[in-house]
C-alpha positions in Angstrom: -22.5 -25.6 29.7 -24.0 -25.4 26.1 -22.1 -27.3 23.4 -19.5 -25.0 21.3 -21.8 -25.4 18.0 -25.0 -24.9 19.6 -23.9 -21.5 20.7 -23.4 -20.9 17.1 -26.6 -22.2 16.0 -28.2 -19.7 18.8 -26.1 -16.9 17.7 -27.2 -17.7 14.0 -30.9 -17.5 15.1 -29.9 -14.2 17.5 -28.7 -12.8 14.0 -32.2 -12.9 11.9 -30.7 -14.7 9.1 -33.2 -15.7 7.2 -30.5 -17.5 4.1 -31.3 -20.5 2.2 -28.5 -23.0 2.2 -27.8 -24.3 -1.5 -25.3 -27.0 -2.6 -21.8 -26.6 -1.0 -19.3 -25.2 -3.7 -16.6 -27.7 -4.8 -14.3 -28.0 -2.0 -11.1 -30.0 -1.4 -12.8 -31.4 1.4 -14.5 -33.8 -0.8 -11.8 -36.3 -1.1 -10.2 -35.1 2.6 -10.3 -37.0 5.7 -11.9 -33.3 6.9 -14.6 -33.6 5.0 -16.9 -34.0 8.0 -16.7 -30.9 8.7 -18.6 -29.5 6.4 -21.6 -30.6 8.6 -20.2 -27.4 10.3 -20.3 -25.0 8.2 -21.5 -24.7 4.1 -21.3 -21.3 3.1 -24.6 -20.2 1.2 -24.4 -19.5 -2.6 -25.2 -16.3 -4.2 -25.5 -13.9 -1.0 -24.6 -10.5 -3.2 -21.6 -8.4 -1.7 -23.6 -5.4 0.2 -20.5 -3.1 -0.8 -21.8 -3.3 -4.3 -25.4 -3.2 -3.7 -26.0 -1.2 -1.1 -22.8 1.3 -0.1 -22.9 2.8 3.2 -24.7 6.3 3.3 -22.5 9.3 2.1 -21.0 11.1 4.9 -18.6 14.2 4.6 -15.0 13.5 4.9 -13.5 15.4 7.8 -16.7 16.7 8.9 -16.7 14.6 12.3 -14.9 15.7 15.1 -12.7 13.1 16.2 -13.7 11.2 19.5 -11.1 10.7 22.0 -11.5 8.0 25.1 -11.3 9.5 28.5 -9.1 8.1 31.0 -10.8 5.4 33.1 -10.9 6.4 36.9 -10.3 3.8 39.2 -12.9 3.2 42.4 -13.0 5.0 45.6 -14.7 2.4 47.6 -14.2 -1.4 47.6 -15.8 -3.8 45.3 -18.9 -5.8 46.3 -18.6 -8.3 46.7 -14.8 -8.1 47.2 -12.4 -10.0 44.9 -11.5 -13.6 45.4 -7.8 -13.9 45.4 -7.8 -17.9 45.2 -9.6 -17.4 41.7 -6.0 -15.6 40.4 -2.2 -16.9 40.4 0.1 -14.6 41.9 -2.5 -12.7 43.5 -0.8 -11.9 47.0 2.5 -11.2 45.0 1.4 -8.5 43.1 -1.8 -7.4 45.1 -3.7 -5.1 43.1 -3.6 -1.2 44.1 -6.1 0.3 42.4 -9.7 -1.5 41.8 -12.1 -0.4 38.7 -15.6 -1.8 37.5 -16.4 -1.0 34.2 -19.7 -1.6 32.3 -20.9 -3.2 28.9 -23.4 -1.2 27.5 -25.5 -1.1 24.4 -25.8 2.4 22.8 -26.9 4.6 20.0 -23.4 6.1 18.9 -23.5 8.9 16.8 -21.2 8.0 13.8 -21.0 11.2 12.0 -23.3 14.3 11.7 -24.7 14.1 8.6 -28.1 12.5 7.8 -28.8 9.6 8.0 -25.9 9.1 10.9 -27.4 12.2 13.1 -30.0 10.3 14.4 -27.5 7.5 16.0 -26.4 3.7 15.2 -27.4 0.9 17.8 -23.7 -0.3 19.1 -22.2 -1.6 22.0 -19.5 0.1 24.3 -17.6 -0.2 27.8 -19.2 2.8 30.2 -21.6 4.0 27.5 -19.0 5.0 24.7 -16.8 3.1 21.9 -14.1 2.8 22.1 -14.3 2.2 26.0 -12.2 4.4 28.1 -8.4 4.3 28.0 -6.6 3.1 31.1 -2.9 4.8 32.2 -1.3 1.8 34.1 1.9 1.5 34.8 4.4 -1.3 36.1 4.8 -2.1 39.3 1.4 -1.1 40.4 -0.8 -4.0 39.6 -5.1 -3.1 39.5 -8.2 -5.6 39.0 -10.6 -4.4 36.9 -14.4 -5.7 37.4 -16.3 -6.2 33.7 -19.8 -6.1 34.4 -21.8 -7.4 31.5 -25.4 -5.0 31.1 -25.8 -5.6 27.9 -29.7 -6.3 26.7 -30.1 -10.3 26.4 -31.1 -11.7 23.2 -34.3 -10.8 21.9 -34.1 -7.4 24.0 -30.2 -6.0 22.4 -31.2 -3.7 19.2 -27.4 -5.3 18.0 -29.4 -8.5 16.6 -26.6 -10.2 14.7 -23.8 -10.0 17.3 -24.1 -12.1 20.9 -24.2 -10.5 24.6 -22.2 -13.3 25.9 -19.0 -11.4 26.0 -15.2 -11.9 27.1 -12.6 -9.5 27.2 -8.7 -9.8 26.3 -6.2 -8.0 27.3 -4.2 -7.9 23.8 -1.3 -8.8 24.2 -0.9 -8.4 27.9 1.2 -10.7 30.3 -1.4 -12.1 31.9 -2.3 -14.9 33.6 -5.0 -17.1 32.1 -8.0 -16.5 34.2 -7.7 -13.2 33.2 -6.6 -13.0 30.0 -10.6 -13.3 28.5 -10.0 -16.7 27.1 -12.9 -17.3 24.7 -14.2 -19.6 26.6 -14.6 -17.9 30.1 -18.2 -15.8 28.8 -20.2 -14.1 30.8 -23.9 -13.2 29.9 -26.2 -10.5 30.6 -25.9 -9.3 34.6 -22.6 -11.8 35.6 -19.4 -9.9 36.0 -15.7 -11.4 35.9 -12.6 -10.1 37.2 -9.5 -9.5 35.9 -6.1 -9.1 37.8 -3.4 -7.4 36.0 -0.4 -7.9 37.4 1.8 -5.1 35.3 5.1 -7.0 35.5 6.9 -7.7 32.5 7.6 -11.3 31.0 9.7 -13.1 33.2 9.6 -10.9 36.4 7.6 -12.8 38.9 10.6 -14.0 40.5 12.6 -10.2 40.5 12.0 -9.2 43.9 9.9 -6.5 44.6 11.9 -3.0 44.8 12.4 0.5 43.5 13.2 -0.3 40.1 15.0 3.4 40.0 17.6 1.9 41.5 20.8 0.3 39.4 19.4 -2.9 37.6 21.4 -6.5 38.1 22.0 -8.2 35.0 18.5 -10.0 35.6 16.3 -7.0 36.2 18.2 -5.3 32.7 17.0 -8.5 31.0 13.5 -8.1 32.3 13.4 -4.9 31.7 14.0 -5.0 28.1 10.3 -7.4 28.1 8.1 -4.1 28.7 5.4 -3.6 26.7 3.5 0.3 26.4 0.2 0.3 23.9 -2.3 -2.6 24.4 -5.8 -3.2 23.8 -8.3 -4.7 25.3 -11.4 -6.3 23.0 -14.4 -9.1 23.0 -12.9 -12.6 22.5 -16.6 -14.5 22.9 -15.9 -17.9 21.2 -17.5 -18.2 18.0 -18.8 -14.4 17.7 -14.8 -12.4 18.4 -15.9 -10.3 14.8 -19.4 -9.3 15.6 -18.7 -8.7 19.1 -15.6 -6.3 18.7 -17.5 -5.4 15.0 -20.5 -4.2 18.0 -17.8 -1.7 19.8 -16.5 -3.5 22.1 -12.5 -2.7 22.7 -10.6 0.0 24.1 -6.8 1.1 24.9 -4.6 0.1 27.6 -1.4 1.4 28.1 1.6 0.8 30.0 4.2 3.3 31.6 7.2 3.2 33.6 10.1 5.3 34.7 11.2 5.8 31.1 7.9 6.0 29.2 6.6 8.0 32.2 3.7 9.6 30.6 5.2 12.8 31.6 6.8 15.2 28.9 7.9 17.6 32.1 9.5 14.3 33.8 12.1 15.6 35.8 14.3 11.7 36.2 16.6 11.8 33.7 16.0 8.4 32.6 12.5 9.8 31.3 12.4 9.5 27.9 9.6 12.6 27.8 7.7 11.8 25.1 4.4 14.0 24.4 1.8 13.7 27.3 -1.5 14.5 28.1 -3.8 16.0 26.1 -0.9 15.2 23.4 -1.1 11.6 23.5 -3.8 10.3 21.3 -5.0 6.6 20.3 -6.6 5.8 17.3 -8.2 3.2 16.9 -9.6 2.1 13.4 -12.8 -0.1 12.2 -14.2 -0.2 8.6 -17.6 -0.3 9.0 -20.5 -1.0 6.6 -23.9 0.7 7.2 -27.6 0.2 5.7 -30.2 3.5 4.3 -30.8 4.3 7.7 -27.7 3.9 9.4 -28.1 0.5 10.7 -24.9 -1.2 11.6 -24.8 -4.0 9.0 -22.5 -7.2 9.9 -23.1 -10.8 7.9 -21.9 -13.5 9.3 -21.7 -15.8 6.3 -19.3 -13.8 4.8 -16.6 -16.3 6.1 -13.6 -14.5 4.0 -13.7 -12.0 6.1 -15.7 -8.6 6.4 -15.0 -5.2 5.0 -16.8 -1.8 5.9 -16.8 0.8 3.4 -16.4 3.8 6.1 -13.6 3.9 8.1 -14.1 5.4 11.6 -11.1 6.5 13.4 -12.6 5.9 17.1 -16.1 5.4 16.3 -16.1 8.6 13.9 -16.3 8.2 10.2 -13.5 9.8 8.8 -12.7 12.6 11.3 -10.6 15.3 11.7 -8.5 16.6 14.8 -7.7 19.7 15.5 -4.0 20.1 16.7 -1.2 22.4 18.1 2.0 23.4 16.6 3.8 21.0 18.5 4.8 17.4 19.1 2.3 14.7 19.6 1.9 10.8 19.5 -0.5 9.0 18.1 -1.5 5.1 18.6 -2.5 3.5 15.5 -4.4 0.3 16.2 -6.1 -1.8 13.4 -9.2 -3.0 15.6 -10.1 -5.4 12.0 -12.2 -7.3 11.9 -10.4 -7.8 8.5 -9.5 -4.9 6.5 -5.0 -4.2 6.2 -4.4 -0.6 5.9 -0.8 0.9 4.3 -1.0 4.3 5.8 0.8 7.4 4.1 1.2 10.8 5.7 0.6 13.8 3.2 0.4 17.3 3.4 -2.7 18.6 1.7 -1.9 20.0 -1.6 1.6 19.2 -0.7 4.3 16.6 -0.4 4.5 13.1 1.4 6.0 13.5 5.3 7.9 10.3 6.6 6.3 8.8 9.7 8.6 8.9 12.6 7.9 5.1 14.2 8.4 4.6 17.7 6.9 1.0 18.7 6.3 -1.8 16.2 3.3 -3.5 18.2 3.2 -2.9 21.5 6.8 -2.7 22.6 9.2 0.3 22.0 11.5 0.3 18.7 15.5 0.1 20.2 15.6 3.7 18.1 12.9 5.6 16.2 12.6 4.7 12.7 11.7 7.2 9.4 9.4 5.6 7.0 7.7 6.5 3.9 4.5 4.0 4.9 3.5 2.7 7.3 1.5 -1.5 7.0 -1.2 -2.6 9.8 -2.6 -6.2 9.6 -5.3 -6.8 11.6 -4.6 -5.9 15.5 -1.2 -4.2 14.8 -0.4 -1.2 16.4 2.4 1.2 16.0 3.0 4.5 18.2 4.1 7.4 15.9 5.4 10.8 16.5 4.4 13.8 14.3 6.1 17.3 14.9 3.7 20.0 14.0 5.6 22.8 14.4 6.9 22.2 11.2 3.8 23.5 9.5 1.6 26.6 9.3 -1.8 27.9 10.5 -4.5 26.6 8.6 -2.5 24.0 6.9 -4.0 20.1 6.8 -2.0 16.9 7.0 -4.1 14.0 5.7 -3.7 10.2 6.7 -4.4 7.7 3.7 -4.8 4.8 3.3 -3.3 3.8 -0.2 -3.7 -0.4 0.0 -6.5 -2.7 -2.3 -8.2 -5.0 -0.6 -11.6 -6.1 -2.5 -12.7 -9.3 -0.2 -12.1 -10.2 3.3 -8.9 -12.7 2.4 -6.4 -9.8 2.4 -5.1 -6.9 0.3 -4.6 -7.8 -3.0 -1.1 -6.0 -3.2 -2.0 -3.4 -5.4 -2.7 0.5 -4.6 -5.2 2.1 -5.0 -5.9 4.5 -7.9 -7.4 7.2 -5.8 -5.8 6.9 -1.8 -9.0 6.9 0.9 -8.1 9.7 3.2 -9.5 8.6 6.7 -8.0 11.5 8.7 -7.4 14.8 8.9 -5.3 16.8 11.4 -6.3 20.7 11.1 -3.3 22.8 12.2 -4.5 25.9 14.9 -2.5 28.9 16.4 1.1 29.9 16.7 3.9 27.3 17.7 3.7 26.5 21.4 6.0 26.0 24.0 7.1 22.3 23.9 8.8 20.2 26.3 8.2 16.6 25.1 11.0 15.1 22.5 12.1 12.0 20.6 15.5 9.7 22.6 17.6 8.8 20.0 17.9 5.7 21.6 15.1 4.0 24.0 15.9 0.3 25.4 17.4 -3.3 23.6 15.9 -5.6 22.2 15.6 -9.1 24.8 18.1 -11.2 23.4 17.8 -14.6 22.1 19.3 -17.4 24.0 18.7 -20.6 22.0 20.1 -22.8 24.7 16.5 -22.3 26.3 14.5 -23.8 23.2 13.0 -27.4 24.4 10.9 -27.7 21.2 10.0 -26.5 17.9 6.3 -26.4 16.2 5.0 -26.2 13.2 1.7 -24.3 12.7 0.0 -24.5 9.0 -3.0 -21.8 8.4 -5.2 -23.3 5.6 -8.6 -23.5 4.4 -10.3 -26.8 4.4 -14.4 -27.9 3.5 -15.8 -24.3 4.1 -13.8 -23.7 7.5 -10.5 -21.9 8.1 -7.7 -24.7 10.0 -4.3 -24.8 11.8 -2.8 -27.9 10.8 -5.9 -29.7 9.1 -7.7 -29.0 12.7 -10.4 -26.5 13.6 -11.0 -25.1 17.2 -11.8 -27.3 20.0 -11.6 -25.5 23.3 -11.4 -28.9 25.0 -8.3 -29.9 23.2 -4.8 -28.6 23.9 -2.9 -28.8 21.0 0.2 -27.9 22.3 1.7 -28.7 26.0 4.1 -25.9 26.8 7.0 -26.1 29.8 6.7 -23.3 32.3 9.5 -20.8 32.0 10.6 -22.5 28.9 11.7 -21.0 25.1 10.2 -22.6 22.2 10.4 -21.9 18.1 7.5 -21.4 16.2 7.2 -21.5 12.6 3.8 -19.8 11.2 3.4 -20.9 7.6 0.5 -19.6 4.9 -0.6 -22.8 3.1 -2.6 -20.5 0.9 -1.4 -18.2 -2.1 -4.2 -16.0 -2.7 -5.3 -15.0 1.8 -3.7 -13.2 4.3 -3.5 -14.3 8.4 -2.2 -12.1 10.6 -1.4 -14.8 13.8 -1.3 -14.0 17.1 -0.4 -15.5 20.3 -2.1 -14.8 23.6 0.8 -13.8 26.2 3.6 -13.3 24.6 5.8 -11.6 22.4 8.0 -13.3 19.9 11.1 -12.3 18.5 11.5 -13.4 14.6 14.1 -15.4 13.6 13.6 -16.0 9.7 11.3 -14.8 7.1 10.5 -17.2 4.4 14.1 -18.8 5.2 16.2 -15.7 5.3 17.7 -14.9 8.8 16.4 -11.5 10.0 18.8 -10.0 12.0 17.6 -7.8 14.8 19.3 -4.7 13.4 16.4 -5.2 10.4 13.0 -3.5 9.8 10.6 -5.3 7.8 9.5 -4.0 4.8 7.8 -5.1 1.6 8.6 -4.6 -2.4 5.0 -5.3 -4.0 4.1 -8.6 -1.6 7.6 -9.2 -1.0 9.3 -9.0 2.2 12.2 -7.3 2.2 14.8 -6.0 5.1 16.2 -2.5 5.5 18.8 -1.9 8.3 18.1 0.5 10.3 18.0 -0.5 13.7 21.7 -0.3 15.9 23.1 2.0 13.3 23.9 5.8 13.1 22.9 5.6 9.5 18.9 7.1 9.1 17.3 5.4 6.2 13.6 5.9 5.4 11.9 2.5 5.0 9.6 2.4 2.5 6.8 0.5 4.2 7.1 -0.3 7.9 5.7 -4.0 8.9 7.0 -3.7 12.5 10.2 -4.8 14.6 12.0 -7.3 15.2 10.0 -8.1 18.0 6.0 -8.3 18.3 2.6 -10.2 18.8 1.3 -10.3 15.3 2.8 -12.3 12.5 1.5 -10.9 9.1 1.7 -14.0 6.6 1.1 -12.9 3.2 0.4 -15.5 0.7 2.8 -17.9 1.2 5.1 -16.7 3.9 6.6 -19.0 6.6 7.9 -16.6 9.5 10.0 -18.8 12.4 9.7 -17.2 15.6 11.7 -17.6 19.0 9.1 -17.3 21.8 8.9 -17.2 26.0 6.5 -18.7 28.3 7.1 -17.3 32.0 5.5 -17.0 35.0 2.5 -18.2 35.1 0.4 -21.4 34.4 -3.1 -22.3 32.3 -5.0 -22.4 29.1 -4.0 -19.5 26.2 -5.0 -19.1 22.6 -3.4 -18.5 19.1 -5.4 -17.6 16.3 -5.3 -15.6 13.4 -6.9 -12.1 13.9 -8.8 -11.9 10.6 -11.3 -12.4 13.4 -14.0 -14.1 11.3 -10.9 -16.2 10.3 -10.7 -16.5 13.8 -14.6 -17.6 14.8 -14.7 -20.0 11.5 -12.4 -21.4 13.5 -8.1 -20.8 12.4 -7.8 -21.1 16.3 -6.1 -23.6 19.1 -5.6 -23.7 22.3 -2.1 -24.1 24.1 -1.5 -24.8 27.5 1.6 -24.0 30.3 2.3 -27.0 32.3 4.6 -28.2 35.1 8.2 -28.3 33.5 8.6 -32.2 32.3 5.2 -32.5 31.2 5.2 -30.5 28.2 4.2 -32.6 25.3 3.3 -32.1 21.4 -0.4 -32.2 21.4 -2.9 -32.8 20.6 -4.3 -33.6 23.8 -7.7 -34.6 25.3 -7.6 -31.2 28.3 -10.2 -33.4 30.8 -7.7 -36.1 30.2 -4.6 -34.3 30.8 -5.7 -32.6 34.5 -7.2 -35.6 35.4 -4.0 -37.3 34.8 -1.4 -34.5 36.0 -1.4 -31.9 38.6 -3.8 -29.2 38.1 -3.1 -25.4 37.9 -3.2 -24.2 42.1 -5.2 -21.3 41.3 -9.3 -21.5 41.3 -10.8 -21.6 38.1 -13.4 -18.6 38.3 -16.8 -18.8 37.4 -19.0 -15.8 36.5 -20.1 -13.7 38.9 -23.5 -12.1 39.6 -23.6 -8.1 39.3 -25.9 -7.2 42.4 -27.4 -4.1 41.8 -28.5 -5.5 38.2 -31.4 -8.1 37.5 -31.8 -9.6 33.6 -35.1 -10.3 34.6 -36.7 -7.8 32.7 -36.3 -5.2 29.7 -36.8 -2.3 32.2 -33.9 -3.0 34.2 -31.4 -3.0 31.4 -32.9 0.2 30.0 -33.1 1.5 33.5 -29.5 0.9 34.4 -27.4 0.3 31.5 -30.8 2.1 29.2 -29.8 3.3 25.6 -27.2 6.3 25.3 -26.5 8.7 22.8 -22.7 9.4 23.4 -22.9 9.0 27.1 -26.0 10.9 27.3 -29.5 8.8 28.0 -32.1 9.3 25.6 -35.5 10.6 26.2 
């Protein structure tokens, strides 16, 4: 397998760069034990900022109709070859029901109508389109999903400065390792790697299996409260997360059960009927930079971070949507790589309208909360509800985005003097009949149980000779840097050693639940808000009272911890079920590939340990994991041998239609 770094130096090649390196700026690296590093990494002087010198194309606001992900349809006939169940833990437990193969693609995606957009924009997608398709799972009816990498090789791809040497996460997913797209488990051009999914919530591979309609024990309540609903899946290639997701490659997943049934008409009375269907809509947002003709333009130098100066709303730069008078919800994902958005709600010509926040992440709020704003880092998501029967024909609710941000280190806390409107939903028709509606109440919180904390850890983001660190260190996929013990509780504490960048850190996995924010308790009855770059709390969760926060951060509980300059947020966090390698990083994904990442491990209860740790030393030593270890597999119908046979089976699309 190639060394980590010369992976790099191939993807550097892959990109065209054609930069020459000057002398490295002053750094604090030159009187730091890390300043070896810098034989890493020296980032260039004087590369100009292409958002002042050469702005994206114009394109009409609101012109673009908005694109929306079809739901992916699982296979009628068996995989070939079939799936090997020694390759995953808990296979034969939760046997997978339904079986899907999906395909990475490279494409010409039409990003807007206009000139110089009409004519396409080489990207890459899952099944020929970006984002890839949504899947509807739901617990208690696990799937495997095939990914079948047919994208061109390099020196075929038109995408010249991302890599087609792909994995695929599962964000944030309870999932074991082999399947959680690790970034080291690649696959290049014509392999395929499978991914079970077990759909069982934290802490329920012991539950036995039964109709989960019936009355919960104490246990099962407990597990229950773990569910998660919107997810995302996206590239997580070692070294090359931004370009690769930058490319188009992500998607929705999301997660039902008895309650969030995906069935407004649900007859169970434990349904929760929230709007369905057609009414049901994820958004998923990239800023995107473009050159004169409409070339996707990325730069992977740019090691603050990367800002696009047109935001697409699912691949369309700022669309509209055409909607009913009636309830729907939308998903709001941040898909980065490094732009925060603060998000208002405004009726066009009108006033402000208060969100009406249903999930902070990707787990369901105990209650709905009203807020004025609403504050994504990157990979946040939040579920909202807007009621458009409260409006006329004809009239236009806009979504802006109202926050600074001028490099890719974060928003520099400011708003902006003119808000960036991203999104517009166009109101049609009369008001319609409308079944769907908002609980006043949806499910607890887990609780925390302290008793089952067998460590605490301290995790420092930082910035040391040209490379982002956690705790001094840089990414090494062959160290573990922390041990964990299986169906354990630990405390993290997340801390910003910097005062003018953002990170928002996230832990393969998991969800945490927060404990303190820069040394105040926050009590699970408090939303997160912020007062300039302040954090602040607002009660309004487990109350009758209905405040409007003024800017929503998220929950008590979730997967991404946005430190602002200088924040320290202490987390209580579970590790249950299964066993292997995971990842925390910060998502400021070219943080992330520059390289604010390490690798944690779950281990046999006892050996948990502090880190960090040599891995080939610690399995040689201890017990390995009892699963298999997969290794790519190769696609059979496909060959890489030639040019033809990618543009012959994968070939370039226009929207899911082939080209001439």
């Amino acid at each position: 397998m190639p060394k980590r770094r010369d992976i790099l130096g191939a993807g550097i090649t892959a990109l065209g760069a054609s930069v020459v390196f000057t002398t490295c700026k002053e750094s604090k690296a030159q009187s730091n034990p890390s300043e070896d590093m810098l034989k890493y990494l020296c980032v260039p002087d004087g590369i100009p900022d292409p958002l002042e010198v050469a702005p994206s194309p114009n394109a009409e606001r609101f012109k673009a109709k908005l694109f929306v992900p079809p739901i992916k349809v699982p296979m009628s006939e068996p995989l070939n070859p079939p799936a090997n169940p020694e390759a995953h833990q808990l296979y034969s437990e939760f046997e997978p029901r339904k079986f899907y193969e999906i395909l990475e693609t490279e494409i010409k995606w039409v990003y807007h109508p206009d000139p110089p957009y009409d004519q396409g924009s080489y990207s890459w997608g899952f099944d020929n389109i970006t984002p890839g398709p949504t899947y509807h799972a739901y617990y208690g009816e696990p799937v495997l999903v095939r990914r079948i990498n047919s994208l061109p090789p390099i020196g075929v791809s038109k995408v010249v400065w991302a890599l087609p040497s792909t994995t695929a996460h599962l964000h944030n997913g309870h999932t074991a390792s082999e399947s959680d797209g690790n970034p080291q488990d690649w696959i290049d051009p014509g392999e395929f790697w499978d991914h079970h999914y077990g759909n069982f919530p934290s802490g329920g591979a012991s539950l036995p299996r039964r109709n989960l309609t019936e009355k919960l024990t104490e246990e099962e309540e407990e597990v229950n409260r773990e569910k998660l609903t919107t997810l995302w899946y996206h590239d997580h290639r070692l070294d090359f997360t931004a370009a690769n997701v930058y490319a188009g490659l992500a998607g929705f997943y999301l997660l039902f059960d008895e309650e969030d049934s995906n069935n407004e008409n649900d007859p169970n009375p434990k349904a929760w009927r929230l709007p369905s269907g057609k009414y049901d809509v994820p958004l998923l947002f990239h800023d995107v930079q473009f050159d004169s003709n409409a070339g996707i333009v990325f730069n992977s130098f740019f090691t603050d971070g990367w800002l696009g100066d047109q935001v697409t709303v699912n691949r369309k730069i700022r669309p509209f949507h055409e909607v009913e008078r009636r309830k729907y919800r939308f998903r709001i994902l941040n898909g980065g790589p490094s732009r925060f958005y603060q998000f208002f709600l405004r009726k066009k010509g009108g006033d402000y309208i208060p969100f009406v926040v249903i999930t902070g992440d990707g787990n369901i709020l105990p209650q709905p909360v009203r807020a004025e704003s609403i504050y994504l880092s990157v990979a946040q998501r939040y579920d909202i509800i807007i009621d458009f029967s409260e409006f006329e024909d004809g009239d236009e609710i806009i979504l802006e985005n109202h926050l600074e941000q001028t490099n890719g280190k974060g928003p520099t806390g400011r708003m902006l003097q003119v808000p960036d409107g991203v999104l517009s939903f166009k109101v049609k028709g009369p008001v319609v009949e409308d079944p769907s509606r908002v609980p006043e109440r949806f499910r607890p919180l887990p609780k925390i149980d302290l008793s089952e904390v067998v460590r605490e850890r301290l995790w420092v983001f930082d910035y040391v000779g040209g490379l982002w660190t956690i705790n001094g260190k840089i990414m090494d996929p062959n160290r573990i840097d922390a041990g964990i013990d299986h169906n354990s509780a630990e405390i993290w504490t997340f801390r910003n050693g910097g005062n003018n960048w953002s990170h928002p850190v996230h832990c393969h996995f998991t969800e945490f639940l927060i404990l303190e924010v820069n040394g105040k308790p926050y009590n699970p009855s408090y939303i997160n808000s912020l007062d300039g770059i302040q954090h602040k709390f607002i009660k309004a969760l487990g109350t009758d009272d209905d405040p409007v926060v003024p800017v929503f951060m998220g929950g008590p509980r979730r997967d991404v911890a946005t430190l602002l300059p200088n924040d320290e947020i202490k987390v209580f966090i579970r590790f249950k079920d299964f066993f292997g390698k995971h990842v925390m990083h910060c998502h400021n994904v070219v943080h992330e590939d520059h390289a604010m990442m390490i690798r944690w491990d779950m281990v046999e209860p006892g050996l948990g340990f502090d880190g960090p740790v040599d891995a080939f030393d610690f399995y040689n030593e201890k017990r390995p994991p009892s699963h298999i270890e997969p290794r790519p597999g190769q696609a059979t119908y496909q060959s890489s041998d030639e040019q033809t046979n990618f543009e012959n089976e994968s070939g370039q699309f226009e929207n899911g239609t082939k080209l001439k």
